[in-house]
N, CA and C atoms of all chains as a GROMACS GRO file, in nm:
protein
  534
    1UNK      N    1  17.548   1.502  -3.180
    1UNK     CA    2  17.622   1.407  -3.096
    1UNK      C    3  17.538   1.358  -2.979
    2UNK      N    4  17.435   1.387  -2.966
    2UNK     CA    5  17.355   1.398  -2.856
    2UNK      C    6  17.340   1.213  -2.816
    3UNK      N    7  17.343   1.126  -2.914
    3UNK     CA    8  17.306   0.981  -2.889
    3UNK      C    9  17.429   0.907  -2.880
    4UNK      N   10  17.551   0.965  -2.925
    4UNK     CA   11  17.667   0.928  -2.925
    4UNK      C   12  17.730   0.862  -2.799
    5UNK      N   13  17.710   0.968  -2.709
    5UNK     CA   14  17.761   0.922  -2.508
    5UNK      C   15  17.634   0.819  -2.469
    6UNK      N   16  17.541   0.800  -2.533
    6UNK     CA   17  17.460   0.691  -2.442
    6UNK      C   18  17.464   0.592  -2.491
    7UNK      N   19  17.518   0.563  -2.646
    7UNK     CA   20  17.529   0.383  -2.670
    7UNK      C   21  17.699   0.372  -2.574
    8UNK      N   22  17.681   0.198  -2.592
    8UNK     CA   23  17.756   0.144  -2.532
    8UNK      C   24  17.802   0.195  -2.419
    9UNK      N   25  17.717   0.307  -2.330
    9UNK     CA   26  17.740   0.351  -2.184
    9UNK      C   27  17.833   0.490  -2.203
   10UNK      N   28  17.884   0.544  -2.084
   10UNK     CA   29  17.934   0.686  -2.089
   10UNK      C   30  18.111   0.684  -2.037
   11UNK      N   31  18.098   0.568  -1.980
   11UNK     CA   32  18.236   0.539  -1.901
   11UNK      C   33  18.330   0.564  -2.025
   12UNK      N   34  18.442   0.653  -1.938
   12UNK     CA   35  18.555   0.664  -2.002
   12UNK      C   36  18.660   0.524  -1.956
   13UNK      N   37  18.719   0.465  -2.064
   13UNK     CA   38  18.774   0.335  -2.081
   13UNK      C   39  18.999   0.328  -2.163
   14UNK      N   40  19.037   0.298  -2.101
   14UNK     CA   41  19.171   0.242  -2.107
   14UNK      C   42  19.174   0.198  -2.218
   15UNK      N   43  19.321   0.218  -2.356
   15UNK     CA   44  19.331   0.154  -2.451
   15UNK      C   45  19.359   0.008  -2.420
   16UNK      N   46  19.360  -0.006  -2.337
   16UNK     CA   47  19.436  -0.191  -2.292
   16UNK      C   48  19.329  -0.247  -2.254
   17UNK      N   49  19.212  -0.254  -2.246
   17UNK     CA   50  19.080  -0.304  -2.240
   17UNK      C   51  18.991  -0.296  -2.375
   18UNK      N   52  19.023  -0.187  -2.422
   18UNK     CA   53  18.957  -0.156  -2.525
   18UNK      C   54  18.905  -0.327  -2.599
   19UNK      N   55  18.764  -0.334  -2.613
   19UNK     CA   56  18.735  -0.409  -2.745
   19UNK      C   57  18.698  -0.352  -2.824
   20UNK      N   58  18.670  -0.471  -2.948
   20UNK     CA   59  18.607  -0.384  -3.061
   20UNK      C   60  18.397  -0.409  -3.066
   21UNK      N   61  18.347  -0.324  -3.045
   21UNK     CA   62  18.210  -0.376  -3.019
   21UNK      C   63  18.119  -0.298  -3.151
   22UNK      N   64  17.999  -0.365  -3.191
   22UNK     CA   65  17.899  -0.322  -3.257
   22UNK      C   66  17.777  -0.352  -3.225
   23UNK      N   67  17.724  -0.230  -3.231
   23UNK     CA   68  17.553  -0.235  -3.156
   23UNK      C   69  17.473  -0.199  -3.296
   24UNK      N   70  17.353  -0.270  -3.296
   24UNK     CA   71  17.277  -0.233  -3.402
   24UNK      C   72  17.139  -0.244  -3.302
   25UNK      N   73  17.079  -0.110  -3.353
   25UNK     CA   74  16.899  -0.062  -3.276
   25UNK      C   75  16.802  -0.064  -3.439
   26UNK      N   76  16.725  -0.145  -3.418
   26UNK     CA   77  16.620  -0.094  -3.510
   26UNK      C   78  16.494  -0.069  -3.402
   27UNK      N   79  16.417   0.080  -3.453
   27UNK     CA   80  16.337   0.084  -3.391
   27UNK      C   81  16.205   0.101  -3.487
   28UNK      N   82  16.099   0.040  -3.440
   28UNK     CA   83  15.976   0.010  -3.588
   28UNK      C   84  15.838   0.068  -3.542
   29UNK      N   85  15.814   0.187  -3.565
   29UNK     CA   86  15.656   0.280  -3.428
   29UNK      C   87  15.595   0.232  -3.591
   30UNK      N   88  15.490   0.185  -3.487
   30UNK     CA   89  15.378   0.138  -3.628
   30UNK      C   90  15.266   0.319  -3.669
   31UNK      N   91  15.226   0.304  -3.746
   31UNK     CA   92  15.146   0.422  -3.763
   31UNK      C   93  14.983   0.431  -3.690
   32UNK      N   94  14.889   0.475  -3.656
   32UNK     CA   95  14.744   0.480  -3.602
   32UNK      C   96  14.669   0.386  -3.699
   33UNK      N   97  14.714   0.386  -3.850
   33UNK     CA   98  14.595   0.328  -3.930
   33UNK      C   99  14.616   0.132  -3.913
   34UNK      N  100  14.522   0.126  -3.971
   34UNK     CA  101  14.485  -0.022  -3.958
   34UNK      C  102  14.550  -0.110  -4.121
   35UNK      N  103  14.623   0.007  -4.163
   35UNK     CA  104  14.738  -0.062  -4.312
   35UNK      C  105  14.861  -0.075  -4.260
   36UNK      N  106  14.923  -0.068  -4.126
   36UNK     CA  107  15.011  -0.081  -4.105
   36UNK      C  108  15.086  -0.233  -4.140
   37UNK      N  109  15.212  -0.202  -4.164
   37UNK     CA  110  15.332  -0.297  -4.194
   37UNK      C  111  15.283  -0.418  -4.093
   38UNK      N  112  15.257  -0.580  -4.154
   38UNK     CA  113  15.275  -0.662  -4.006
   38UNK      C  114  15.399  -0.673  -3.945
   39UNK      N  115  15.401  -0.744  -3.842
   39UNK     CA  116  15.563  -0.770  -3.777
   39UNK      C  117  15.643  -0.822  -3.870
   40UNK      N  118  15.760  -0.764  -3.883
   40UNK     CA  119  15.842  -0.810  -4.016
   40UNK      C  120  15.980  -0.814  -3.884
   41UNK      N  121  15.981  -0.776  -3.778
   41UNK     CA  122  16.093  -0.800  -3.740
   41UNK      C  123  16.190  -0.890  -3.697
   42UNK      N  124  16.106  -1.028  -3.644
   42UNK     CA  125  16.175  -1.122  -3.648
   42UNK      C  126  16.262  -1.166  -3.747
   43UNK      N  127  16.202  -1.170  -3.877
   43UNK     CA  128  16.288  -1.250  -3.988
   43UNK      C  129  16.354  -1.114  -4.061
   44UNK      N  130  16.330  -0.987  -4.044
   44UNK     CA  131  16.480  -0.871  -4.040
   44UNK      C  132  16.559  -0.895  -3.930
   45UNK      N  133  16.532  -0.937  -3.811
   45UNK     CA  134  16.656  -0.918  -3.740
   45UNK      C  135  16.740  -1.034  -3.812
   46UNK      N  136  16.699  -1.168  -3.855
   46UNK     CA  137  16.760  -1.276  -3.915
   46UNK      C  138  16.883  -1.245  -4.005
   47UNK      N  139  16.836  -1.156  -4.106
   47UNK     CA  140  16.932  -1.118  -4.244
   47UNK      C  141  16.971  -1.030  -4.213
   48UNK      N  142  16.972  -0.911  -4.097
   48UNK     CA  143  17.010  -0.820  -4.073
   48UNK      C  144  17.166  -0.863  -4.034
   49UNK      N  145  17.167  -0.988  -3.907
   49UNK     CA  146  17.230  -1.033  -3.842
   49UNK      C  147  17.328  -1.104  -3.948
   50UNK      N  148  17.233  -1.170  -4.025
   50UNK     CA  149  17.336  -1.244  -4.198
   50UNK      C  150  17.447  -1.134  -4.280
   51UNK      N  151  17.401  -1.011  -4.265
   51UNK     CA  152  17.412  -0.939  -4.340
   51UNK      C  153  17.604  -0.863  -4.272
   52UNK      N  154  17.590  -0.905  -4.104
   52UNK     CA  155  17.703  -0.854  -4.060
   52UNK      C  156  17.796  -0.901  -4.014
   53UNK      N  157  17.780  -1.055  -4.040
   53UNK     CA  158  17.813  -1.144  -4.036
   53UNK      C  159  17.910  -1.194  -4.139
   54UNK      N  160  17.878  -1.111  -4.294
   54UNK     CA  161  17.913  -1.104  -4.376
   54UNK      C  162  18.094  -1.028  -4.358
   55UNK      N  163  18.072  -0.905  -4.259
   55UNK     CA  164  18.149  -0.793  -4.248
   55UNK      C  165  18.278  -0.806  -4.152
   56UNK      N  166  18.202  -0.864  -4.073
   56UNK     CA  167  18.285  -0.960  -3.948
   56UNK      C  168  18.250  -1.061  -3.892
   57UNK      N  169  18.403  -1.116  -3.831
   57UNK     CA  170  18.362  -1.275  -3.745
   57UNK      C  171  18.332  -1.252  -3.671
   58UNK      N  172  18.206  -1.322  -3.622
   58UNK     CA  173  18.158  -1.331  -3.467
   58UNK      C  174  18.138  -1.444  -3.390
   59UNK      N  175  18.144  -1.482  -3.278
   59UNK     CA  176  18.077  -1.598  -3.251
   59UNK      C  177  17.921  -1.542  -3.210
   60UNK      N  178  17.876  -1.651  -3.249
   60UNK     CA  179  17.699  -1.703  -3.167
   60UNK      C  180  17.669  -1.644  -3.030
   61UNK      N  181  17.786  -1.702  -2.976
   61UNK     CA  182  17.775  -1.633  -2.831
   61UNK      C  183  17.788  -1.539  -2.772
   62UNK      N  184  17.871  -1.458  -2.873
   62UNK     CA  185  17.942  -1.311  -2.815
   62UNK      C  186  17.770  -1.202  -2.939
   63UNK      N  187  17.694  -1.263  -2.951
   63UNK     CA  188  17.565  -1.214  -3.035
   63UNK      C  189  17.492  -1.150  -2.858
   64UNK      N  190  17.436  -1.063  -2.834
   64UNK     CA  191  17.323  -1.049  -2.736
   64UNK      C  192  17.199  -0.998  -2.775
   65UNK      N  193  17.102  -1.044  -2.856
   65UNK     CA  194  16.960  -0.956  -2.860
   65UNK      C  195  16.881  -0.929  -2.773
   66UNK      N  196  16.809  -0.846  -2.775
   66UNK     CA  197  16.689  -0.812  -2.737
   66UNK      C  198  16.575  -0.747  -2.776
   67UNK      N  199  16.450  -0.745  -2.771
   67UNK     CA  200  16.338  -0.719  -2.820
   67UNK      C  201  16.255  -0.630  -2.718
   68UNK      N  202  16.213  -0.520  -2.729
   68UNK     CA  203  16.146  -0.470  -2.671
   68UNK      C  204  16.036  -0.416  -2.709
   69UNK      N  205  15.915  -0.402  -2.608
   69UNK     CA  206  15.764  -0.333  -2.726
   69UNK      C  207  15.736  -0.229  -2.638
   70UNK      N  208  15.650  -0.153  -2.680
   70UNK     CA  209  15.631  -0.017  -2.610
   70UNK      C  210  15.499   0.045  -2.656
   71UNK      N  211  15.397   0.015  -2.618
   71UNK     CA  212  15.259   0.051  -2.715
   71UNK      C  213  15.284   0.044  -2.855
   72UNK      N  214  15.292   0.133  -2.940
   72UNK     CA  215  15.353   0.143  -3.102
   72UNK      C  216  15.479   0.119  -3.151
   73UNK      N  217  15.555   0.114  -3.016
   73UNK     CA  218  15.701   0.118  -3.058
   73UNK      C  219  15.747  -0.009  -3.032
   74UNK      N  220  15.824  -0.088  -3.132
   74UNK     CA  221  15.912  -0.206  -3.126
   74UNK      C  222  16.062  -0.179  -3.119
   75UNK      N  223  16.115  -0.225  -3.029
   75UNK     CA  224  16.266  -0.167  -3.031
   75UNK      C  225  16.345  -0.315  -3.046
   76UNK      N  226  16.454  -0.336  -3.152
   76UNK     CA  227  16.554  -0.416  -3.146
   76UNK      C  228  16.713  -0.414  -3.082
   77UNK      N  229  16.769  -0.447  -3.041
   77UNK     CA  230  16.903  -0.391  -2.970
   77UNK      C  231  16.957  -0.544  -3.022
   78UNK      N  232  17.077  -0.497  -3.091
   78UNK     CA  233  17.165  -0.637  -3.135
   78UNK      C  234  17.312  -0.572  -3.093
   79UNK      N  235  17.380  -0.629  -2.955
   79UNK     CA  236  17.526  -0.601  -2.913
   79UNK      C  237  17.583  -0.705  -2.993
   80UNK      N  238  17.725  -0.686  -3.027
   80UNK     CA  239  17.810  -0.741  -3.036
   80UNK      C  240  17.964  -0.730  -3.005
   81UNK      N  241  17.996  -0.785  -2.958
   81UNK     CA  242  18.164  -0.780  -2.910
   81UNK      C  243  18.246  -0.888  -2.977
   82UNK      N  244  18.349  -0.863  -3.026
   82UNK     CA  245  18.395  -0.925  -3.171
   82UNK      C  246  18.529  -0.987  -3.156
   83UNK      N  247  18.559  -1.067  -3.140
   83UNK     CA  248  18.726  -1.105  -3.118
   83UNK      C  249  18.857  -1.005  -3.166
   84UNK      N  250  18.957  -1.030  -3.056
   84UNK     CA  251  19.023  -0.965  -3.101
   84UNK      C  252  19.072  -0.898  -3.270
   85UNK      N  253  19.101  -1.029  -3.351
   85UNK     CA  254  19.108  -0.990  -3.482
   85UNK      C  255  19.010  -1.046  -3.538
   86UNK      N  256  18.922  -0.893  -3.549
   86UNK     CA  257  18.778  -0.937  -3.569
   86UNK      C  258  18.773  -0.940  -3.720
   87UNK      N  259  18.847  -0.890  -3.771
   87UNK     CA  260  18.870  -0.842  -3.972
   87UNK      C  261  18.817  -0.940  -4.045
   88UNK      N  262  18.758  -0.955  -4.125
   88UNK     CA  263  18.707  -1.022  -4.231
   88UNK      C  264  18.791  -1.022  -4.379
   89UNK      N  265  18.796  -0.890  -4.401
   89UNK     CA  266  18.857  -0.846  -4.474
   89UNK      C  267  18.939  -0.739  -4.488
   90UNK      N  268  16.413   0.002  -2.065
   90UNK     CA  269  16.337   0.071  -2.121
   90UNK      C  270  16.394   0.216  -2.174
   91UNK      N  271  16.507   0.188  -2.112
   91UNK     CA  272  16.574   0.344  -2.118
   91UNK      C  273  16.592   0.408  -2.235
   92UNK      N  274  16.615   0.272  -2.327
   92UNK     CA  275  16.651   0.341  -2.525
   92UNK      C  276  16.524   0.429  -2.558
   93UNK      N  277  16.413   0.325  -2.487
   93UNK     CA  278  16.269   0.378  -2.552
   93UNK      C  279  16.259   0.504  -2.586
   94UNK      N  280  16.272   0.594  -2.490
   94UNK     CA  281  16.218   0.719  -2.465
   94UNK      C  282  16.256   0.818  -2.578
   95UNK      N  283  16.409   0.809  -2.591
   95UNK     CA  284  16.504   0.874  -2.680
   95UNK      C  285  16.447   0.882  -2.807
   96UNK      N  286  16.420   0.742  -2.835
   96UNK     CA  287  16.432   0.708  -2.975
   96UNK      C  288  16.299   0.779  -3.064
   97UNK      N  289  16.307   0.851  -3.149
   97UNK     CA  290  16.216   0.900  -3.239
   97UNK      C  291  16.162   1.063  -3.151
   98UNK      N  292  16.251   1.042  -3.062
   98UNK     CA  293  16.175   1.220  -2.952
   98UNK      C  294  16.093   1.154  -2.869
   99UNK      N  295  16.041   1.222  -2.781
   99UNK     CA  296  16.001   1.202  -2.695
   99UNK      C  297  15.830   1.275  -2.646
  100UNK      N  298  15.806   1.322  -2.778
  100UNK     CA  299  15.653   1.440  -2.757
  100UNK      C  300  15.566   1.341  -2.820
  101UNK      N  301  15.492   1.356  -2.741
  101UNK     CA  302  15.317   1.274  -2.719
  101UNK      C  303  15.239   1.291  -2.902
  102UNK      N  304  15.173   1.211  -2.931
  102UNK     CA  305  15.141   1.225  -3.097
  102UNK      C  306  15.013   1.208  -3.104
  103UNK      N  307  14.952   1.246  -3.144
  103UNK     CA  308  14.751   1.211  -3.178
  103UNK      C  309  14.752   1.055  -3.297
  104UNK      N  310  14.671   1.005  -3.246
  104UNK     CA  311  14.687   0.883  -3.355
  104UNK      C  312  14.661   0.922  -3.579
  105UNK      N  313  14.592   1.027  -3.491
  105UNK     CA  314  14.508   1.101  -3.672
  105UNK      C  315  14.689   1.188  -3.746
  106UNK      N  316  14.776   1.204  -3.657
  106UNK     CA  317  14.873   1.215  -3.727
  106UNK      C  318  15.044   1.105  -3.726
  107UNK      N  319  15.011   1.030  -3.708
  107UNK     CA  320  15.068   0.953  -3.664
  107UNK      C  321  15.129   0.833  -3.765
  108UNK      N  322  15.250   0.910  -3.799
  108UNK     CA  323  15.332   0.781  -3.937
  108UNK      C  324  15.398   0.668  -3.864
  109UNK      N  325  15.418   0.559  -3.976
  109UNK     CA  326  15.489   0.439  -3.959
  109UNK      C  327  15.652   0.508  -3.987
  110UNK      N  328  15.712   0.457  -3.886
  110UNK     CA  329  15.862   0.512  -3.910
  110UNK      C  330  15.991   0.410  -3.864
  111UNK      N  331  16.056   0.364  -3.937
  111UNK     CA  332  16.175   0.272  -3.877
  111UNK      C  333  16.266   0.382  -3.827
  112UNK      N  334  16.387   0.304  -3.762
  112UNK     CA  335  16.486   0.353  -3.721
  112UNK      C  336  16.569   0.256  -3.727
  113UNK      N  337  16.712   0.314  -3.790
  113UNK     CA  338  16.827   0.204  -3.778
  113UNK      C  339  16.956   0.246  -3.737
  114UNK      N  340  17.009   0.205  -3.576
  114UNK     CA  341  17.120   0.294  -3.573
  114UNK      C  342  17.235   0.154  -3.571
  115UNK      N  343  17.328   0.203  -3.608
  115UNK     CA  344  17.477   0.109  -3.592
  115UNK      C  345  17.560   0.168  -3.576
  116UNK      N  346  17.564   0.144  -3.430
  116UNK     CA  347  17.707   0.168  -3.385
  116UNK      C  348  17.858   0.094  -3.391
  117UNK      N  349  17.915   0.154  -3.430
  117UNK     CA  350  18.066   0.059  -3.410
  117UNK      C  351  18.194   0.122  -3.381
  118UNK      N  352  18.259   0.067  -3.240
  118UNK     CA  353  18.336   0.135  -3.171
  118UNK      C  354  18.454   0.074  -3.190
  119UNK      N  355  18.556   0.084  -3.186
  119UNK     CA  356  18.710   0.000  -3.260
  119UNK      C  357  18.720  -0.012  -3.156
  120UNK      N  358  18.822  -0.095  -3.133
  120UNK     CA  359  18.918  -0.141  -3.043
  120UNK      C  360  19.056  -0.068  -3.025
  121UNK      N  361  19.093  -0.046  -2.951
  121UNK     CA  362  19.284   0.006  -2.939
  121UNK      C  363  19.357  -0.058  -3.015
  122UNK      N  364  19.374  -0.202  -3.086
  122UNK     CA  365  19.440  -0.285  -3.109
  122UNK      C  366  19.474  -0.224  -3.309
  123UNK      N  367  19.608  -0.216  -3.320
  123UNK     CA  368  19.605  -0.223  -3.491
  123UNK      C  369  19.533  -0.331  -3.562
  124UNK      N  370  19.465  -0.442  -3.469
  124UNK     CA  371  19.406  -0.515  -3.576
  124UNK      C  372  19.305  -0.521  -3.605
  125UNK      N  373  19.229  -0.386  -3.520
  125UNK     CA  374  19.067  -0.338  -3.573
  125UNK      C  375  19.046  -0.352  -3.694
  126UNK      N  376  18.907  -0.406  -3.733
  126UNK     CA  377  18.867  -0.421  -3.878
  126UNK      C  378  18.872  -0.271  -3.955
  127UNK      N  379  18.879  -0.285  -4.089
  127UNK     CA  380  18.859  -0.194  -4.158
  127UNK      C  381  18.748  -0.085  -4.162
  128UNK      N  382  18.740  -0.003  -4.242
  128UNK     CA  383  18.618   0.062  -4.213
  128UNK      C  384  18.427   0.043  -4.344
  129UNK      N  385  18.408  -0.088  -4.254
  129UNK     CA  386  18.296  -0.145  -4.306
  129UNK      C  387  18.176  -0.066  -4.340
  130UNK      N  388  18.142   0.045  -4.283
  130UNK     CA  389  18.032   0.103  -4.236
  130UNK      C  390  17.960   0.134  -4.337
  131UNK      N  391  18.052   0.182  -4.485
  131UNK     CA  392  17.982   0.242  -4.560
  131UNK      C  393  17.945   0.136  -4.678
  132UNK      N  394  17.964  -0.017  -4.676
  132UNK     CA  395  17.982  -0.105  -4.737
  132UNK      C  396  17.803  -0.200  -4.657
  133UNK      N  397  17.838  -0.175  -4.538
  133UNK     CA  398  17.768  -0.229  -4.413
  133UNK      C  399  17.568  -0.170  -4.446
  134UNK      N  400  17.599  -0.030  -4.461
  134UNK     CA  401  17.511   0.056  -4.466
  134UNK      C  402  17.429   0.043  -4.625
  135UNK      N  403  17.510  -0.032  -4.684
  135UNK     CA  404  17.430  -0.021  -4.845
  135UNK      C  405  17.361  -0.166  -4.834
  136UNK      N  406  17.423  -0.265  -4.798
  136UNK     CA  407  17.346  -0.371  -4.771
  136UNK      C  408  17.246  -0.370  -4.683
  137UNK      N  409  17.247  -0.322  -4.554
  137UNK     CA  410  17.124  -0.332  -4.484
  137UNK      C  411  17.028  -0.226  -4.512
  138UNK      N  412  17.047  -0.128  -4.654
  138UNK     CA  413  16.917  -0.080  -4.674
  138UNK      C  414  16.845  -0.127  -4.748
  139UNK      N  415  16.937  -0.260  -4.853
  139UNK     CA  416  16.882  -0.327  -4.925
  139UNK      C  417  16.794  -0.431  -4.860
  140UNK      N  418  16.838  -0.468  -4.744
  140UNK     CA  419  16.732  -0.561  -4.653
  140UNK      C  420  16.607  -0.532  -4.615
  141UNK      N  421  16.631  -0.446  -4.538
  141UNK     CA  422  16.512  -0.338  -4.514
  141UNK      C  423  16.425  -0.292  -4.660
  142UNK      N  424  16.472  -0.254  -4.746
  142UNK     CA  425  16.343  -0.219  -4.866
  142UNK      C  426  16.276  -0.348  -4.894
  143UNK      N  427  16.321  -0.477  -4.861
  143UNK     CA  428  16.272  -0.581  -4.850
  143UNK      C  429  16.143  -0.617  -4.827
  144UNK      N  430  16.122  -0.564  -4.706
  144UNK     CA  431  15.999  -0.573  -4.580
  144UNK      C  432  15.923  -0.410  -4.632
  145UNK      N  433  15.986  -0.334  -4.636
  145UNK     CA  434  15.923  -0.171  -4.634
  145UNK      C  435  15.940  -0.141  -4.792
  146UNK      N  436  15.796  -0.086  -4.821
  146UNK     CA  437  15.785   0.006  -4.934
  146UNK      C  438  15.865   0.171  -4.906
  147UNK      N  439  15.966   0.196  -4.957
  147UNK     CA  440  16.034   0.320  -4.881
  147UNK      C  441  16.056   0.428  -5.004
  148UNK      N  442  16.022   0.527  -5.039
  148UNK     CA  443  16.089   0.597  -5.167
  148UNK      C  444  16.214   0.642  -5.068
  149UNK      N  445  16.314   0.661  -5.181
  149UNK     CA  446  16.477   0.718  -5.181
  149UNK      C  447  16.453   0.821  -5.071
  150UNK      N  448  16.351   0.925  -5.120
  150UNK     CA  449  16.356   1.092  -5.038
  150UNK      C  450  16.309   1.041  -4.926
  151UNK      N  451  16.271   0.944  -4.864
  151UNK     CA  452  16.204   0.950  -4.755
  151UNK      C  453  16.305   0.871  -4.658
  152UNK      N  454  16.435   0.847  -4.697
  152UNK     CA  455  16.515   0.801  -4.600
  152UNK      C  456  16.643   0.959  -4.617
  153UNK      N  457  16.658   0.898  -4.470
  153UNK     CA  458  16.750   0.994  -4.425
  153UNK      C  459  16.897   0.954  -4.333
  154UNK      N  460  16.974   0.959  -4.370
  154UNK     CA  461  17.110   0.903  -4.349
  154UNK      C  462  17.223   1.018  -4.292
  155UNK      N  463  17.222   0.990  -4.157
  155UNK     CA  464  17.354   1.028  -4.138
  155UNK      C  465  17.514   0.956  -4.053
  156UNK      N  466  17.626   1.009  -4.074
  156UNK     CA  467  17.715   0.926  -4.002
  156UNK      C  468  17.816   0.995  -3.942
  157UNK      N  469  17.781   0.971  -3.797
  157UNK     CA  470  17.908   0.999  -3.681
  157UNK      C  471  17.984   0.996  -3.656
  158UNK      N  472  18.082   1.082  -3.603
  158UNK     CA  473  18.279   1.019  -3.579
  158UNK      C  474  18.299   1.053  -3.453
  159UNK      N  475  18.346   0.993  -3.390
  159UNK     CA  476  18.368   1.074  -3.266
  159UNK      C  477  18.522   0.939  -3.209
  160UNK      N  478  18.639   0.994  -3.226
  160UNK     CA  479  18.703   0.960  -3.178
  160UNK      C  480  18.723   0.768  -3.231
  161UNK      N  481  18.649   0.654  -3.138
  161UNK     CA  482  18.666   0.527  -3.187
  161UNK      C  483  18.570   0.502  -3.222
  162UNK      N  484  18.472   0.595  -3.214
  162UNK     CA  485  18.359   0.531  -3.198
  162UNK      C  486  18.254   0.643  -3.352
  163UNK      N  487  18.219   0.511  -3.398
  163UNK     CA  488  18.099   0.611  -3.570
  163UNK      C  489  17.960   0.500  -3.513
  164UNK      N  490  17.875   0.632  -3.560
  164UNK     CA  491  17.741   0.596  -3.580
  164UNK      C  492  17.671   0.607  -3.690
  165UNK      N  493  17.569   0.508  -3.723
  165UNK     CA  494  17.512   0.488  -3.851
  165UNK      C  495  17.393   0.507  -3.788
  166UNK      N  496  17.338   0.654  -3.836
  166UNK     CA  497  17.194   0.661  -3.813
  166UNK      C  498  17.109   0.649  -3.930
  167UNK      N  499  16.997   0.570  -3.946
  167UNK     CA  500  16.915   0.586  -4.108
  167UNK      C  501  16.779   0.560  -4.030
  168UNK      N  502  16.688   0.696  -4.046
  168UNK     CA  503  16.579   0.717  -4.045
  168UNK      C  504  16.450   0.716  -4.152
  169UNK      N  505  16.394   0.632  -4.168
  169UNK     CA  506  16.263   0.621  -4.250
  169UNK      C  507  16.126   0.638  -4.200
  170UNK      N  508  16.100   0.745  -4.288
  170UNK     CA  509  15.926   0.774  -4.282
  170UNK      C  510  15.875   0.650  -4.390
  171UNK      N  511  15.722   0.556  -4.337
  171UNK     CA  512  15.719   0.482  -4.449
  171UNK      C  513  15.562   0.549  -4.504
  172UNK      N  514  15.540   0.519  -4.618
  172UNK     CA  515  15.419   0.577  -4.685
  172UNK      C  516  15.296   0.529  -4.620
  173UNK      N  517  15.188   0.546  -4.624
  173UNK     CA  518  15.068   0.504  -4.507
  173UNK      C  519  15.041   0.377  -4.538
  174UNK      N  520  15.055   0.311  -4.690
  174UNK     CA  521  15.033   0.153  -4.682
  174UNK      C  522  15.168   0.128  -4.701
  175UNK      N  523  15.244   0.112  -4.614
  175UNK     CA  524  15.374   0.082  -4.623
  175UNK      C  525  15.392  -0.095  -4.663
  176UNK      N  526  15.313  -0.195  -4.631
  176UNK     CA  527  15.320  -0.294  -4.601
  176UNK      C  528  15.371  -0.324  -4.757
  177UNK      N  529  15.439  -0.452  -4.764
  177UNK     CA  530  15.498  -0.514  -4.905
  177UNK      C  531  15.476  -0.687  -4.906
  178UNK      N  532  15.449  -0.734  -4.767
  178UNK     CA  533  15.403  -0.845  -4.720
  178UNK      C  534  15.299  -0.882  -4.585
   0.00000   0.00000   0.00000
């Protein structure tokens, strides 16, 4: 459970506020050798994003990315907060 | 920068041992409302590994899948070691 209390923050929250939210992290540490994977993450975050889009409605706007690099490490963070009746299906 | 640290541990690595490794977490926290979506996750989780083998050469044993409950809130953790020429493009 250890990663559980740090997404979407620690605050304890009211059912009458409650939304419905989804966070997606990809994180991509390249290896030392010089065969490493090129950047593939831009056009995964693309179909990743296609892919949940599929699952639920979202708007465009209620999308927040971000990209982060870190010597070897590439970090993706995709929030989402979803309308009330967010159901697809 | 704060995800950084967490993600993959936090102990210092020599480059001579040093793998290519994704990380994919998805979180998704319901809402209070009865009209929270269904439970996508495990529907959610088969498609975006199909995305991902896309970009990454991955054998089966080398991913590792687990999934969280905690109250409103499940986590989709899927960890991949990739092989040293991981690259596919």
């Amino acid at each position: 459970m250890s990663l559980l209390a740090r997404l979407f923050g620690n605050k304890p929250r009211t059912a009458a506020i409650a939304k419905e939210r989804l966070q997606l992290i990809i994180a991509h540490e390249r290896g030392g050798s010089s065969t490493s994977t090129p950047d593939f993450m831009p056009a995964l975050q693309q179909e990743l994003l296609a892919v949940i889009s599929k699952y639920v409605s979202v708007n465009q706007e209620d999308i927040k990315v971000t990209l982060e690099k870190q010597g070897n490490l590439e970090v993706l963070e995709v929030n989402i907060v979803m309308p009330e009746a967010g159901a697809k299906r």
